[in-house]
Each structure stands twice: as structure tokens, then as C-alpha cells.
Backbone as a ProteinNet text record, in pm:
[ID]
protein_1_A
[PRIMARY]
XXXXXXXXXXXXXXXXXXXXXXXXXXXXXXXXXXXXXXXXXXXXXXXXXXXXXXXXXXXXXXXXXXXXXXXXXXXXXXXXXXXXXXXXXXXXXXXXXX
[TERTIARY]
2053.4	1995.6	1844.4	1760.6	1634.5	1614.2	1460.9	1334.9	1304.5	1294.7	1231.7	1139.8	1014.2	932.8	1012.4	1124.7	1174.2	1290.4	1302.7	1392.6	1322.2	1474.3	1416.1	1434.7	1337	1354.2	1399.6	1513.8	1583.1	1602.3	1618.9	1569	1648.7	1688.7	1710.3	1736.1	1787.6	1713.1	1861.2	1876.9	2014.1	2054.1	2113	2160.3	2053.2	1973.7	1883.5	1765.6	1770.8	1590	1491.3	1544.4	1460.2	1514.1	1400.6	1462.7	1527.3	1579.1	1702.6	1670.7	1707.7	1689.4	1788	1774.6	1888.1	1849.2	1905.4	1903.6	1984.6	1959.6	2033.8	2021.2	2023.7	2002.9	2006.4	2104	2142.9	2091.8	1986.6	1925.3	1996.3	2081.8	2190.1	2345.1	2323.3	2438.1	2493.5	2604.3	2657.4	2534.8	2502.3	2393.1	2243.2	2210.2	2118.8	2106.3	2243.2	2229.3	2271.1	2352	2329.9	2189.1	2106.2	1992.9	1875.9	1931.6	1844.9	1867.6	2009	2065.6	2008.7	1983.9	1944.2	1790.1	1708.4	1605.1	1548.9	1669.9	1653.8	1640.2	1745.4	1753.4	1694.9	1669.1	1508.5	1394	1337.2	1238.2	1276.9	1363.4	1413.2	1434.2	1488.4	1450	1328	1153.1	1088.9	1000.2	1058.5	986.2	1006.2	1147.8	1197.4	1152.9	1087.4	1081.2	921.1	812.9	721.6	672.6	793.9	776.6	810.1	916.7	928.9	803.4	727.4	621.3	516.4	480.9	343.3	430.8	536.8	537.4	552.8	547.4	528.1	438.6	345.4	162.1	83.5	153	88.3	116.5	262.1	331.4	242.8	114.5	-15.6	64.7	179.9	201.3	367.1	394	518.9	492.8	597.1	585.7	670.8	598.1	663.1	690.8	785	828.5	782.4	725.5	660.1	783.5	904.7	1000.3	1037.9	1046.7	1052	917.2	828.9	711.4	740.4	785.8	869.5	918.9	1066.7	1105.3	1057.7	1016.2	938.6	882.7	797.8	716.2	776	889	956.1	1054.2	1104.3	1148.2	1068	924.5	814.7	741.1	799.3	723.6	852.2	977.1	1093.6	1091	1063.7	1066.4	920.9	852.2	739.1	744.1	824.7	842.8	927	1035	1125.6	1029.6	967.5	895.6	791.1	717.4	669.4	684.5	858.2	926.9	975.3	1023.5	1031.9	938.3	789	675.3	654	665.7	652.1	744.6	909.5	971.9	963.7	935.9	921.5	781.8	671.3	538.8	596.3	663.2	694.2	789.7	868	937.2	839.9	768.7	634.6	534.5	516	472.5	488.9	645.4	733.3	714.3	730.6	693	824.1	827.2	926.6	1017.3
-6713.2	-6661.7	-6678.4	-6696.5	-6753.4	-6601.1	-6583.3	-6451.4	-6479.7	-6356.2	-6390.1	-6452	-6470	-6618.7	-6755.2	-6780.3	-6883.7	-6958	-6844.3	-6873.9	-6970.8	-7036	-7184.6	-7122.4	-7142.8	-7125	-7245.1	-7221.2	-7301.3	-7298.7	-7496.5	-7480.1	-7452.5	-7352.6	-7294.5	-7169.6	-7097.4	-6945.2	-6846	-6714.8	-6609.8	-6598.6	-6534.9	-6497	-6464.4	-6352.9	-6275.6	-6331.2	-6485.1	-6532.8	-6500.5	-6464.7	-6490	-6562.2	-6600	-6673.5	-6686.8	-6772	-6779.2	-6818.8	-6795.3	-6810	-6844.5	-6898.4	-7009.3	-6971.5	-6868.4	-6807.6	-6905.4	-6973.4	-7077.5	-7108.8	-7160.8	-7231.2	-7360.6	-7390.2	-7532.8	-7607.5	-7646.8	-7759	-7832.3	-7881.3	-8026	-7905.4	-7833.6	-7746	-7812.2	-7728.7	-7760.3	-7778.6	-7616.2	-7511.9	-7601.2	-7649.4	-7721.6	-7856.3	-7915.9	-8055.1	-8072.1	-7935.5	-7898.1	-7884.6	-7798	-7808.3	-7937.2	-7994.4	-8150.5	-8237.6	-8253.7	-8317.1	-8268.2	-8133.9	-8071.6	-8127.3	-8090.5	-8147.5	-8289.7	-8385.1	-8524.3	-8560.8	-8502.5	-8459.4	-8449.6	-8326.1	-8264.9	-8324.2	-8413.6	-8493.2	-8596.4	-8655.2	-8773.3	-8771.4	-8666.2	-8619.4	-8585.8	-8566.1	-8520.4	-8653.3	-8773	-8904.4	-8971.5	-8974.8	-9043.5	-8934.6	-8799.9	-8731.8	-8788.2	-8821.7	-8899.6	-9037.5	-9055.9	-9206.5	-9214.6	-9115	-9085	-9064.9	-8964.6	-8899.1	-9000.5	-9081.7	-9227.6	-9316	-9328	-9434.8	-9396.7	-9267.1	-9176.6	-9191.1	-9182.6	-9165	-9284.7	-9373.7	-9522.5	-9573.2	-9553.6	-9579.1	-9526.3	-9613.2	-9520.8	-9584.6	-9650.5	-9687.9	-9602.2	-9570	-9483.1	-9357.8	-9319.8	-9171.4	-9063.3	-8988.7	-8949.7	-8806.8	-8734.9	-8579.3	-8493.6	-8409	-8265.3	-8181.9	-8196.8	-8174.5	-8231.8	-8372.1	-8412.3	-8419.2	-8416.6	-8368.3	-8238.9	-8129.1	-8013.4	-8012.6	-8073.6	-8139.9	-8160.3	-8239.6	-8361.4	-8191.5	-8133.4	-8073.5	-7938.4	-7926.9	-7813.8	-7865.7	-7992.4	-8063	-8120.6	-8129.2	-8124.1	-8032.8	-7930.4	-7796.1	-7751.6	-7750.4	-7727.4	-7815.3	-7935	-7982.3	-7999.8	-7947.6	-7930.3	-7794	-7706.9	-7561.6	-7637.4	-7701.8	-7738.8	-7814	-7867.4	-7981.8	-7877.1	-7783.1	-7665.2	-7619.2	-7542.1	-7519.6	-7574.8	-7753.9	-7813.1	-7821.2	-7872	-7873.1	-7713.1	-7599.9	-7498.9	-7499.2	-7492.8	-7508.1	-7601.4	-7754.9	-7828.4	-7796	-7740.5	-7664.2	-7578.5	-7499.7	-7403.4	-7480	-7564.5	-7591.2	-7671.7	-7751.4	-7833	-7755.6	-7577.1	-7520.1	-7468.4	-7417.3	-7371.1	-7440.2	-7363	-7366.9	-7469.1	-7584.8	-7633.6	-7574.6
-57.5	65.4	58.5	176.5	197	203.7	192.5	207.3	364.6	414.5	581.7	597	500.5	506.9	571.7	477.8	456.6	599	706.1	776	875.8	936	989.7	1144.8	1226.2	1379.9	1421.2	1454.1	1528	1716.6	1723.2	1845.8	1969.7	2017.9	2073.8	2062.7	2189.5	2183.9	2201.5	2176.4	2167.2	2293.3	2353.8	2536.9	2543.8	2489.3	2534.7	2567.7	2553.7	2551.2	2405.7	2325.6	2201.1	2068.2	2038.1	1908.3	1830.6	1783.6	1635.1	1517.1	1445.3	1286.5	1231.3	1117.5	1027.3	876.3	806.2	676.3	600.3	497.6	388.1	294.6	202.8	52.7	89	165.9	188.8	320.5	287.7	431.1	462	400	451.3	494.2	523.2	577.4	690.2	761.4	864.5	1029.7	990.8	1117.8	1105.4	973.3	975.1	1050.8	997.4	1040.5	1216.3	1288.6	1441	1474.8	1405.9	1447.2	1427.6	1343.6	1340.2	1475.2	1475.5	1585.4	1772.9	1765.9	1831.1	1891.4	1779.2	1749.7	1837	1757.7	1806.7	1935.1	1997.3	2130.8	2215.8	2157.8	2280.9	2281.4	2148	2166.5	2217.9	2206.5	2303.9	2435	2496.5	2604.6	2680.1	2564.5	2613.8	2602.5	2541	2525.2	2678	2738.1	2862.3	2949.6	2923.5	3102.5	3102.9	3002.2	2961.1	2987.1	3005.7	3048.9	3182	3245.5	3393.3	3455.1	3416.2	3437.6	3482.7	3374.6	3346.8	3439	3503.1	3590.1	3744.7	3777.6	3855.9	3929.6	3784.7	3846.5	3856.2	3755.8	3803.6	3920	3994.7	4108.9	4238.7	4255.2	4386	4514.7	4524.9	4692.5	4685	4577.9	4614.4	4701.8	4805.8	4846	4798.9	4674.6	4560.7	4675.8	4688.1	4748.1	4678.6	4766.6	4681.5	4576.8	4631.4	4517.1	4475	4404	4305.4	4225.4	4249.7	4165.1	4074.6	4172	4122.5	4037.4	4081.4	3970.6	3828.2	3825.6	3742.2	3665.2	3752.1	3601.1	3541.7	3649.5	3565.6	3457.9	3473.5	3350.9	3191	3255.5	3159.8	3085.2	3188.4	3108.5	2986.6	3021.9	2972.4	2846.2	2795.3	2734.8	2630.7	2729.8	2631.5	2560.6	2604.7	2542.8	2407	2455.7	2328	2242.4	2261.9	2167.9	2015.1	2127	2013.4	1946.1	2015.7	1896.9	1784.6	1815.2	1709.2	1617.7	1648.6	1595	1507.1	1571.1	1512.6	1376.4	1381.1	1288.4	1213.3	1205.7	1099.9	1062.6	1131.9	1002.6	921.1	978.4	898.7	765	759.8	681.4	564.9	636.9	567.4	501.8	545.6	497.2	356.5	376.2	273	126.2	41.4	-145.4	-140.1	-260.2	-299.3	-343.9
[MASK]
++++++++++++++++++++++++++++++++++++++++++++++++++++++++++++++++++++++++++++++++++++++++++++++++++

């Protein structure tokens, strides 16, 4: 069993809207390797709403809709929340004593 230092925030969140944690010995676990996969995901997701985004704004003769702009940045903000958290949890792991 890990020390509460040691727990991994994982990315996503309980019913309640707050965070989760992943207590283990074993990084190559089952819950771990969901949350890697997880991981992959959401940055990959936040690479293509990115690239949606930059061709959006280069696009000056398109007539882009005030809701899909909407759109667009409530899917960017969403994914930029996920992206932190990833970033947050792999410091923390990068942080962590061997």
C-alpha cells in the first residue's frame, strides 16, 4: 500500500465531482493501466479539438455560428481541464522518491 503522498490522481472524477485516487504498489496494475489508457485519450482528444480550433480561426471567409464557436470552447475548456489533470498527476508521479 502507497502513503497519501504517494496516491495517483486519476483522471477522472467520483459522482460527486471530486477527485479520485489510485492507492497501489503496482503501477502496471489493472486501475493503473485504465488510467493510462484514459490518459491517452483525453490528450488525444485535446490534440484534434486543437487542431479543430487552428483551422477554425485560420478559416477568415468561413461563416463560423455563434454556437458552434460555443461549442468549440466548451469542448476546449473540457479538455483543457482533463489535460491538467493529466499534467498534474504525471508531476506528481515524476515527483515521487524511487
Amino acid at each position: 500500500m502507497t502513503t497519501s503522498d504517494e496516491l495517483r490522481l486519476l483522471p477522472w472524477t467520483g459522482p460527486d465531482g471530486k477527485p479520485c485516487f489510485l492507492s497501489t504498489d503496482d503501477g502496471d496494475g489493472p486501475m493503473s493501466r485504465l488510467a493510462d489508457n484514459m490518459e491517452s485519450v483525453q490528450l488525444g482528444r485535446a490534440a484534434e479539438l486543437l487542431d479543430e480550433a487552428l483551422d477554425m480561426l485560420a478559416d477568415t471567409h468561413a461563416d463560423t455560428e455563434p454556437q458552434d464557436l460555443r461549442l468549440l470552447a466548451k469542448e476546449l475548456t473540457g479538455a483543457l481541464r482533463d489535460t491538467l489533470c493529466v499534467a498534474t498527476s504525471r508531476g506528481h508521479r515524476l515527483a515521487a522518491p524511487e
